[in-house]
N, CA, C and O atoms as a CHARMM CRD file, in Angstrom:
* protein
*
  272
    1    1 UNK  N    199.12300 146.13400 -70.37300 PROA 1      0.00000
    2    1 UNK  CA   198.17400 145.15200 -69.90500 PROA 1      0.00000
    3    1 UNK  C    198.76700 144.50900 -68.66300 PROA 1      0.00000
    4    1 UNK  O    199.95100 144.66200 -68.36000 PROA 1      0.00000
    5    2 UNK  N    197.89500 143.77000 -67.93900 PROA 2      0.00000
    6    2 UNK  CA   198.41500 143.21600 -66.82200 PROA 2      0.00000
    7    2 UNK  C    198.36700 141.93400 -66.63000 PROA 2      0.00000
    8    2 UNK  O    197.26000 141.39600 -66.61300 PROA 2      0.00000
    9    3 UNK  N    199.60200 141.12700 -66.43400 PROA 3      0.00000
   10    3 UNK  CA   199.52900 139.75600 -65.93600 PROA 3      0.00000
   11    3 UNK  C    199.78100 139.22900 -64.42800 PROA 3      0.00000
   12    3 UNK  O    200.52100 139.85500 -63.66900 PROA 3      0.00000
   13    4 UNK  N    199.29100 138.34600 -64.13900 PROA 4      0.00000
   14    4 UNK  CA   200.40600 137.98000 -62.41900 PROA 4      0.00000
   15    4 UNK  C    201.49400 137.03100 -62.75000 PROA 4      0.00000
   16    4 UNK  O    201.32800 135.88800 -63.17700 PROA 4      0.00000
   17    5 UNK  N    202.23100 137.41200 -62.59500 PROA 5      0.00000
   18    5 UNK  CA   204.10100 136.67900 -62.59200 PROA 5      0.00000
   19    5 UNK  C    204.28300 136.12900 -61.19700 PROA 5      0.00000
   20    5 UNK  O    204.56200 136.69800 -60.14200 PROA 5      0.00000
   21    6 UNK  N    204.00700 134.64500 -61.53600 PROA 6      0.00000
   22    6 UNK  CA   204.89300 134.45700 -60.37300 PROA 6      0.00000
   23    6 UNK  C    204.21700 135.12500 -59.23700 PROA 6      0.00000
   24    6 UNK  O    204.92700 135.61400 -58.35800 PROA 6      0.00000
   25    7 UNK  N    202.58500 135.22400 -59.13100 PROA 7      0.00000
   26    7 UNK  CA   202.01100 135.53600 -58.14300 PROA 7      0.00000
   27    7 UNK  C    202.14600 137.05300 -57.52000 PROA 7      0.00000
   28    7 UNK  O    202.00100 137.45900 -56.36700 PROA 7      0.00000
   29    8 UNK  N    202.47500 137.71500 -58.72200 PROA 8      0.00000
   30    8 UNK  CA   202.74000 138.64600 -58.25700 PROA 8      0.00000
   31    8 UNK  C    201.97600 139.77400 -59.57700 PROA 8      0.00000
   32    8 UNK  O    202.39300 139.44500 -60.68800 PROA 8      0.00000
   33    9 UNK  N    201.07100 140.87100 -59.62100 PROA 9      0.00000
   34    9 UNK  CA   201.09600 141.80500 -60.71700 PROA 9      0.00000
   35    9 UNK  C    201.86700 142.30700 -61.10800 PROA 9      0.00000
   36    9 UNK  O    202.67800 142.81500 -60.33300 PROA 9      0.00000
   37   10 UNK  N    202.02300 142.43100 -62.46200 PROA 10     0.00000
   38   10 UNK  CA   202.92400 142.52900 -63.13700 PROA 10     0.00000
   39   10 UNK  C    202.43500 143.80900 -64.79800 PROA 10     0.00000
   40   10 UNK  O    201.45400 143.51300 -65.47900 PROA 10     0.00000
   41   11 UNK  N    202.90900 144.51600 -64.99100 PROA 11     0.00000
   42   11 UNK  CA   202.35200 145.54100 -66.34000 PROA 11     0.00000
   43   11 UNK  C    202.99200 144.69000 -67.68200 PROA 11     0.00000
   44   11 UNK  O    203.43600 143.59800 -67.32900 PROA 11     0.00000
   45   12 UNK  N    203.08300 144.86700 -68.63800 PROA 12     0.00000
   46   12 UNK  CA   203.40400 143.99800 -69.72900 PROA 12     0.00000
   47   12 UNK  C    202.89700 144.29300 -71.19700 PROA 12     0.00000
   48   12 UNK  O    201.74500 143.96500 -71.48000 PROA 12     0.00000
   49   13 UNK  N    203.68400 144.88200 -72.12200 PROA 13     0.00000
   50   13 UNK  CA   203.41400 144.94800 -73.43700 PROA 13     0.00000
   51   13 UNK  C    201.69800 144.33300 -73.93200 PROA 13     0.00000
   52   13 UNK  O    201.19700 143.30800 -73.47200 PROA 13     0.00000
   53   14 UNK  N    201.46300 144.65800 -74.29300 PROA 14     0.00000
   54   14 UNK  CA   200.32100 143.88000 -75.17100 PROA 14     0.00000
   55   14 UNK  C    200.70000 143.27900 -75.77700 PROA 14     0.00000
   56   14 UNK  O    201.71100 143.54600 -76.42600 PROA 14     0.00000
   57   15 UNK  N    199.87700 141.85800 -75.87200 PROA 15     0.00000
   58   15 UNK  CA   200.50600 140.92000 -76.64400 PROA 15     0.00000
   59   15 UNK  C    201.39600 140.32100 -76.90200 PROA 15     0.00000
   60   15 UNK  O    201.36300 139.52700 -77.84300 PROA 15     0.00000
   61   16 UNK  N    202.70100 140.54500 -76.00000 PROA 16     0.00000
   62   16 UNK  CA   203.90100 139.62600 -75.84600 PROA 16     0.00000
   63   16 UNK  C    203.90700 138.49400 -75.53100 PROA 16     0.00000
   64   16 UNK  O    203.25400 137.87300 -74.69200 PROA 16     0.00000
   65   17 UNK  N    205.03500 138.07300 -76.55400 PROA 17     0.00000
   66   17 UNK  CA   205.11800 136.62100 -75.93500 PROA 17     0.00000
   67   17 UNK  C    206.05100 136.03000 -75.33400 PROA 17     0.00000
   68   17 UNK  O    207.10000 136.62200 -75.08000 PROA 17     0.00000
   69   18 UNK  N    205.82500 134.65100 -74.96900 PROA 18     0.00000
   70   18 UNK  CA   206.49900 134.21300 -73.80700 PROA 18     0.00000
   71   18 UNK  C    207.69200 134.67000 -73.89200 PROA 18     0.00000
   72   18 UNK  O    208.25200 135.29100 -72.98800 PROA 18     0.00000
   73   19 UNK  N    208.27200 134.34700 -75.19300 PROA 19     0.00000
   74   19 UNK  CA   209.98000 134.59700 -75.50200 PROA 19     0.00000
   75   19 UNK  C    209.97200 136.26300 -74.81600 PROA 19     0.00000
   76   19 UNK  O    210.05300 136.41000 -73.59700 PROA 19     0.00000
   77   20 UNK  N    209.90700 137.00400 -75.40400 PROA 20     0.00000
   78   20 UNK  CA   209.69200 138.00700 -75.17000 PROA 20     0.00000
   79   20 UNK  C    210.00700 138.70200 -74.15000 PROA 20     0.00000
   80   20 UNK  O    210.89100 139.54000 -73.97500 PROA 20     0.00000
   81   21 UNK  N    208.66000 137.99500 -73.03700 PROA 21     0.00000
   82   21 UNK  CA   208.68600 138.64200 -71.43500 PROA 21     0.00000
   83   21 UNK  C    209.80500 137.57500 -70.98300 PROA 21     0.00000
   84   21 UNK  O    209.96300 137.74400 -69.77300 PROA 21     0.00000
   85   22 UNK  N    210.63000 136.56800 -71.44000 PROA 22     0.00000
   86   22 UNK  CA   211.59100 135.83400 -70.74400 PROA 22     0.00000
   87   22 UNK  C    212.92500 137.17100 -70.74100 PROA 22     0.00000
   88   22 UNK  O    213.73000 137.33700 -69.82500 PROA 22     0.00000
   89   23 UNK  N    212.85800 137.86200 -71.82000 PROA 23     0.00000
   90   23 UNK  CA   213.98800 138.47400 -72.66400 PROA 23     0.00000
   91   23 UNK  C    213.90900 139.72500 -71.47300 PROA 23     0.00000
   92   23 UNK  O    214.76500 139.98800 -70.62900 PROA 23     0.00000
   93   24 UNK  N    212.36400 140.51300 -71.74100 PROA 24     0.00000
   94   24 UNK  CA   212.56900 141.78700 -70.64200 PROA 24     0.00000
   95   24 UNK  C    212.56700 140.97100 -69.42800 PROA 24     0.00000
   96   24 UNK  O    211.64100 141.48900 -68.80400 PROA 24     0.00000
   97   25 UNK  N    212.89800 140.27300 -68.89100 PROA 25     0.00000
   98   25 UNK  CA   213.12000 139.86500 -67.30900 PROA 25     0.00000
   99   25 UNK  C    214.53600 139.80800 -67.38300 PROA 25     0.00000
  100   25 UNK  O    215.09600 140.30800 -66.40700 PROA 25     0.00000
  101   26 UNK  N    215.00400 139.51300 -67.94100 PROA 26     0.00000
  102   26 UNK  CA   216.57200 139.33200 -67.87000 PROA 26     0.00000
  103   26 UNK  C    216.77800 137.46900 -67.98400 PROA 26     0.00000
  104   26 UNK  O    217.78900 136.89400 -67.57800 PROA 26     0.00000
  105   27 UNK  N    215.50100 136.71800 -68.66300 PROA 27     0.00000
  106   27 UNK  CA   216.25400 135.42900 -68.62300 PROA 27     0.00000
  107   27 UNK  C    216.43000 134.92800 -69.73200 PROA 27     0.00000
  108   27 UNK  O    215.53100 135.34900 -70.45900 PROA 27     0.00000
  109   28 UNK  N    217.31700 134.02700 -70.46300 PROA 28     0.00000
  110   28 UNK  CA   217.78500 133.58200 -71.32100 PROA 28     0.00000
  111   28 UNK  C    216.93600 132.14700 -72.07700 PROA 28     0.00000
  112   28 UNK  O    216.99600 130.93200 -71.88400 PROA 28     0.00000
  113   29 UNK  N    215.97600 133.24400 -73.22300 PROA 29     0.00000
  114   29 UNK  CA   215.16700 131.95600 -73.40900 PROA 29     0.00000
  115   29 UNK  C    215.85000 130.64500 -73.88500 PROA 29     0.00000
  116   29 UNK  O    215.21600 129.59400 -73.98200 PROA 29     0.00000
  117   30 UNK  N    217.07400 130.74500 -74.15700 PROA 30     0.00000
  118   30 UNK  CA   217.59400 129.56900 -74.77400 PROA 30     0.00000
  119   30 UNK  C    218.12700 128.75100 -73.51600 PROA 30     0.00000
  120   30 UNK  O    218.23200 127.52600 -73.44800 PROA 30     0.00000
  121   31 UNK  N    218.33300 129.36400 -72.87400 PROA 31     0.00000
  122   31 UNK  CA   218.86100 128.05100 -71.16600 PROA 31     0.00000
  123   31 UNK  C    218.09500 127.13200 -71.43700 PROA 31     0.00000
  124   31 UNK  O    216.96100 127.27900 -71.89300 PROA 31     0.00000
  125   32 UNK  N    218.83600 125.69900 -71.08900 PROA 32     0.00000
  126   32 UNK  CA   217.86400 124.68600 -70.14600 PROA 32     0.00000
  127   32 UNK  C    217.55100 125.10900 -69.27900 PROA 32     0.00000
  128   32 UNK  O    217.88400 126.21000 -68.84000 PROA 32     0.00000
  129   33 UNK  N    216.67200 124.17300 -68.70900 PROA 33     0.00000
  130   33 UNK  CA   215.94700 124.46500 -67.11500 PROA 33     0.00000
  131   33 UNK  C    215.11300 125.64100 -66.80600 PROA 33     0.00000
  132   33 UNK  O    215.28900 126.44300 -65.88900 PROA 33     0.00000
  133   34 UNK  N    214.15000 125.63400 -67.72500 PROA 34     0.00000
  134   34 UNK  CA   213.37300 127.11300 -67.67800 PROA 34     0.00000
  135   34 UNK  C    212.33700 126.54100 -68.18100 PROA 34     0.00000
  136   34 UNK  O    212.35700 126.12700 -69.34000 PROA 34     0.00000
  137   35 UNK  N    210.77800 126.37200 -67.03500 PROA 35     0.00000
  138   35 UNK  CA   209.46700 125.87700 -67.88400 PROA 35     0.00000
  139   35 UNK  C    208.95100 127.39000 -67.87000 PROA 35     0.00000
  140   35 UNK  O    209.53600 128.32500 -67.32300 PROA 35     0.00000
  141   36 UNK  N    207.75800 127.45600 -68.56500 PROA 36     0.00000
  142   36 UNK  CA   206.77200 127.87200 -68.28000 PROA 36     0.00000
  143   36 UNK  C    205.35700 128.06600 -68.46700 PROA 36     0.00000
  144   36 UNK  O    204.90800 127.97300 -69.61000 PROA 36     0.00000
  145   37 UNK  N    204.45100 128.37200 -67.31600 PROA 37     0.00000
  146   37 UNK  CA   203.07600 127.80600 -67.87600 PROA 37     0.00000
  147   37 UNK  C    202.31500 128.94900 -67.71500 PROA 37     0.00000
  148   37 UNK  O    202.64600 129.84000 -66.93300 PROA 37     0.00000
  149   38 UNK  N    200.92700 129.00600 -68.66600 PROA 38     0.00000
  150   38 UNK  CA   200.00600 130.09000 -68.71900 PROA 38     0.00000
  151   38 UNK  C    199.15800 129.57300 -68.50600 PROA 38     0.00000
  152   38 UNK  O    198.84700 128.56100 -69.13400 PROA 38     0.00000
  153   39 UNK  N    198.14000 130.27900 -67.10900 PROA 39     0.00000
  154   39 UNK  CA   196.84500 129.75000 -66.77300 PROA 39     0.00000
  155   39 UNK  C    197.57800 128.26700 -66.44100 PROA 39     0.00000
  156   39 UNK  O    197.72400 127.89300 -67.60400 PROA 39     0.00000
  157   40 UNK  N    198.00500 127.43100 -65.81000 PROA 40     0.00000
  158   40 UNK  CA   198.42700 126.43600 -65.36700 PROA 40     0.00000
  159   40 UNK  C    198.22700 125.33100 -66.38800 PROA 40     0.00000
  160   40 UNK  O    197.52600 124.32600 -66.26900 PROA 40     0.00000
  161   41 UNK  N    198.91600 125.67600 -67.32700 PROA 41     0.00000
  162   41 UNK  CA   199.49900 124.90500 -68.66500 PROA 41     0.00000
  163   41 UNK  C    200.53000 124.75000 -69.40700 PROA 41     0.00000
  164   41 UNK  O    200.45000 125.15800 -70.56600 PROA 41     0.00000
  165   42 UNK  N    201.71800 124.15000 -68.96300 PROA 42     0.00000
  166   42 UNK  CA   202.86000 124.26100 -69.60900 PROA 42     0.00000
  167   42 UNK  C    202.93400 124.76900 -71.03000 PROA 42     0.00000
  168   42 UNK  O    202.00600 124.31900 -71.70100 PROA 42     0.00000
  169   43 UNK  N    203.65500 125.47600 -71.62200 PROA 43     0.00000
  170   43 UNK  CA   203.85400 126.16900 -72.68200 PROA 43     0.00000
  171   43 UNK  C    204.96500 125.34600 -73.52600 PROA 43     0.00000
  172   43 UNK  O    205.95100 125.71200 -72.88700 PROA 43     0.00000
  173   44 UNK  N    205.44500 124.54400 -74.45500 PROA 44     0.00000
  174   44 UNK  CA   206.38000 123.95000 -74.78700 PROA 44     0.00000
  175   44 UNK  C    207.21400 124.72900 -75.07600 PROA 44     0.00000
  176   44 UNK  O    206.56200 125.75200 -75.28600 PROA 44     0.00000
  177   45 UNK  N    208.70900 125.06400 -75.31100 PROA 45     0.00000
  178   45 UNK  CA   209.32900 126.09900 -75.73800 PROA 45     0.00000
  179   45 UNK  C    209.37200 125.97800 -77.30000 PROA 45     0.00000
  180   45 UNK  O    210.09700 126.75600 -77.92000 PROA 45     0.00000
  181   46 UNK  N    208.78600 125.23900 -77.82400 PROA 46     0.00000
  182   46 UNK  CA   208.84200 125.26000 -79.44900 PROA 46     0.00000
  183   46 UNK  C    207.88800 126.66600 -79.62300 PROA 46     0.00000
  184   46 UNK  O    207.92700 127.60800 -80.41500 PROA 46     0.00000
  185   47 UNK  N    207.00600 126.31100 -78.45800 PROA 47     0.00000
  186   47 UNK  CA   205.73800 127.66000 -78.48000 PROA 47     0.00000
  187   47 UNK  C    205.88800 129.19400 -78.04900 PROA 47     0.00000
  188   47 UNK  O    204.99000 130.03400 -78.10900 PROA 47     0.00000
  189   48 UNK  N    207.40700 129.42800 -77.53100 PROA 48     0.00000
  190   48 UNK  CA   206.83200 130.64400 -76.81500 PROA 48     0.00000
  191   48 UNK  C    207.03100 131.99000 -77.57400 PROA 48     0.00000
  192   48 UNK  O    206.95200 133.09900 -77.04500 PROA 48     0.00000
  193   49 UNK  N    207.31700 131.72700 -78.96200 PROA 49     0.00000
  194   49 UNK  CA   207.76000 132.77900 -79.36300 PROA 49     0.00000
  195   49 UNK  C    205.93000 133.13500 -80.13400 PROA 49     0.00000
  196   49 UNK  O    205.23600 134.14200 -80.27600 PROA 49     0.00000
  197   50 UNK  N    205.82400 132.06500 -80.36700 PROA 50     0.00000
  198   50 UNK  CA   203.96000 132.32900 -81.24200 PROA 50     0.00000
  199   50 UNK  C    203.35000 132.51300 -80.14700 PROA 50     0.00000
  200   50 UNK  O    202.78800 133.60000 -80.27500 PROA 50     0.00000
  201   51 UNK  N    203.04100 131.93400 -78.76400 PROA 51     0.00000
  202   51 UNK  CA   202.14000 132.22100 -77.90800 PROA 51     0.00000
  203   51 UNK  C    202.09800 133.57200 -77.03900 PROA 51     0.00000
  204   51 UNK  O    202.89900 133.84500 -76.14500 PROA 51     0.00000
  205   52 UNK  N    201.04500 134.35200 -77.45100 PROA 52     0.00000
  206   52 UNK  CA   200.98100 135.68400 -76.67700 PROA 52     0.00000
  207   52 UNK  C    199.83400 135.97200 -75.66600 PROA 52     0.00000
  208   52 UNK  O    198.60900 135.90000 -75.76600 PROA 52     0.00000
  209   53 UNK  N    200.60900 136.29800 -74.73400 PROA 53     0.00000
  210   53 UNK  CA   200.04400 137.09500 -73.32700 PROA 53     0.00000
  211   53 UNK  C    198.92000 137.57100 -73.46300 PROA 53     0.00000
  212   53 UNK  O    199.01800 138.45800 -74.31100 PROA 53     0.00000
  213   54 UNK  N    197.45200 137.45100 -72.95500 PROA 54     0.00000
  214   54 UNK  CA   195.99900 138.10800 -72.60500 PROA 54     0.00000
  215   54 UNK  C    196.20700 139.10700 -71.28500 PROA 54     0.00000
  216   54 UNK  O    196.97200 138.64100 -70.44100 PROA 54     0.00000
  217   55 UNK  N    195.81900 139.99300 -71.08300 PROA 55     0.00000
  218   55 UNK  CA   195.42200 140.24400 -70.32900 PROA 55     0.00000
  219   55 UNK  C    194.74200 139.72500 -69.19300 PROA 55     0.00000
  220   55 UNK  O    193.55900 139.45200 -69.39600 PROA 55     0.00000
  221   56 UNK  N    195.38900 139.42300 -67.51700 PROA 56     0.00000
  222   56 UNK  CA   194.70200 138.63700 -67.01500 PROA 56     0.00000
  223   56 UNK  C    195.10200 137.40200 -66.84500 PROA 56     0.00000
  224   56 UNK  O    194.58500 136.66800 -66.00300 PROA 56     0.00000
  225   57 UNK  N    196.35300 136.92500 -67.85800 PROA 57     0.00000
  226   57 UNK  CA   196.96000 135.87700 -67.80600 PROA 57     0.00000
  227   57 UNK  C    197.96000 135.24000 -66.21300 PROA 57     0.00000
  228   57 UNK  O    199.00100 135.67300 -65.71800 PROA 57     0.00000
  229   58 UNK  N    197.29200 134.37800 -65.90800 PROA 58     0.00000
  230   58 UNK  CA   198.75700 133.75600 -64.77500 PROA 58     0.00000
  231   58 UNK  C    199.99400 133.52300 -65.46100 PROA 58     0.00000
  232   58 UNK  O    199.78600 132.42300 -65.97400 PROA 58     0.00000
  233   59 UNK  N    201.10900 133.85700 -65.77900 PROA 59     0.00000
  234   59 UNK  CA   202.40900 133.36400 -65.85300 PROA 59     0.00000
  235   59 UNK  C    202.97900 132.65200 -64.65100 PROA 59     0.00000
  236   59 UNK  O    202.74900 133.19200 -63.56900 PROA 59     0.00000
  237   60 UNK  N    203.75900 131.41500 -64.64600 PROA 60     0.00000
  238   60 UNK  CA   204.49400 130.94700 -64.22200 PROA 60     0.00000
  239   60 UNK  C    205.76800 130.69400 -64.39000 PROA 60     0.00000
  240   60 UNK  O    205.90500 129.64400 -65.01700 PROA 60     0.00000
  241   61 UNK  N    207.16000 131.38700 -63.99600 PROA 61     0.00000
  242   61 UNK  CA   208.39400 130.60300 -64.53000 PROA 61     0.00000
  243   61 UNK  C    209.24000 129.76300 -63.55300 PROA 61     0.00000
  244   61 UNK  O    209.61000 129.96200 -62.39600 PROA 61     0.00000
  245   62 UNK  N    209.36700 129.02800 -64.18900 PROA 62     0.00000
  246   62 UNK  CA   209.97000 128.10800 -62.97200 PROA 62     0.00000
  247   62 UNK  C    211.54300 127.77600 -63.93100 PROA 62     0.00000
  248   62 UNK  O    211.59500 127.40200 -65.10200 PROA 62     0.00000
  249   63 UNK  N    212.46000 127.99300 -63.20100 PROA 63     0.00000
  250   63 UNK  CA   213.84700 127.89400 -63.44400 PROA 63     0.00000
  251   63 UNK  C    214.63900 127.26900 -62.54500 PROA 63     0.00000
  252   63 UNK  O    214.95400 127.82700 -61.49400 PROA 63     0.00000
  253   64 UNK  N    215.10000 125.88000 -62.90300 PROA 64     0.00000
  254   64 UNK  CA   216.20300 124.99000 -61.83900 PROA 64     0.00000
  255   64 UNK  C    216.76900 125.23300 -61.54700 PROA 64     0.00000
  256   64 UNK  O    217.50900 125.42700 -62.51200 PROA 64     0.00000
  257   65 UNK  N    217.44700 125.59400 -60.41600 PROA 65     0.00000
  258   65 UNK  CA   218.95700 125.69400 -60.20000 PROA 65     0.00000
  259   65 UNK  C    219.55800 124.56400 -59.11200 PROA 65     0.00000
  260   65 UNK  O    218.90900 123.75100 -58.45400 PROA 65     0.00000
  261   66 UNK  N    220.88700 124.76100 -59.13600 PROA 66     0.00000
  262   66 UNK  CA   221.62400 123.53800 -59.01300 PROA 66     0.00000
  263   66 UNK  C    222.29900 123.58400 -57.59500 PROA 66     0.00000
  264   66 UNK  O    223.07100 124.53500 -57.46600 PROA 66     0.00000
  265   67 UNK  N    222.20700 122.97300 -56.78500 PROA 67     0.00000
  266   67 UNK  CA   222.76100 123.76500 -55.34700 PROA 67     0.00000
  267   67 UNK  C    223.46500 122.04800 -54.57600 PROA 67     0.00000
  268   67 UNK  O    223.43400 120.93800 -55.10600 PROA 67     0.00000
  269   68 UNK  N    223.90200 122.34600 -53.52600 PROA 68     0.00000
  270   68 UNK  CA   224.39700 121.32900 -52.51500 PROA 68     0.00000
  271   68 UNK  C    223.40900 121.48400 -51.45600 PROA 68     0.00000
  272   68 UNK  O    223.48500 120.80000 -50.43500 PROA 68     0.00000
């Protein structure tokens, strides 16, 4: 199925969830500093392991990093 990541198309399991597509990206769902929102709705992380991906879905991840 297809989502846009980050503004970008993206292919994607059916039905995965957030945890999930954090895991095949290479990011560490347990870090701080990692939101993310579907369809422009923050996702709480209590949620991302129950909340699954539609087809068509906007993903957003937004991850802090720390710089000078």
């Amino acid at each position: 199925m297809q989502i846009t990541l980050n503004g970008e198309n993206r292919n994607v399991g059916n039905g995965i969830s957030i945890r999930d597509l954090l895991i095949d990206l290479a990011h560490d769902p347990d870090r701080r500093g990692v939101a993310v929102a579907v369809n422009a709705e923050i996702v709480v992380r209590a949620k991302w392991s129950s909340t699954r991906l539609g087809s068509g879905d906007r993903v957003d991840i937004i991850a802090a990093v720390q710089g000078g």
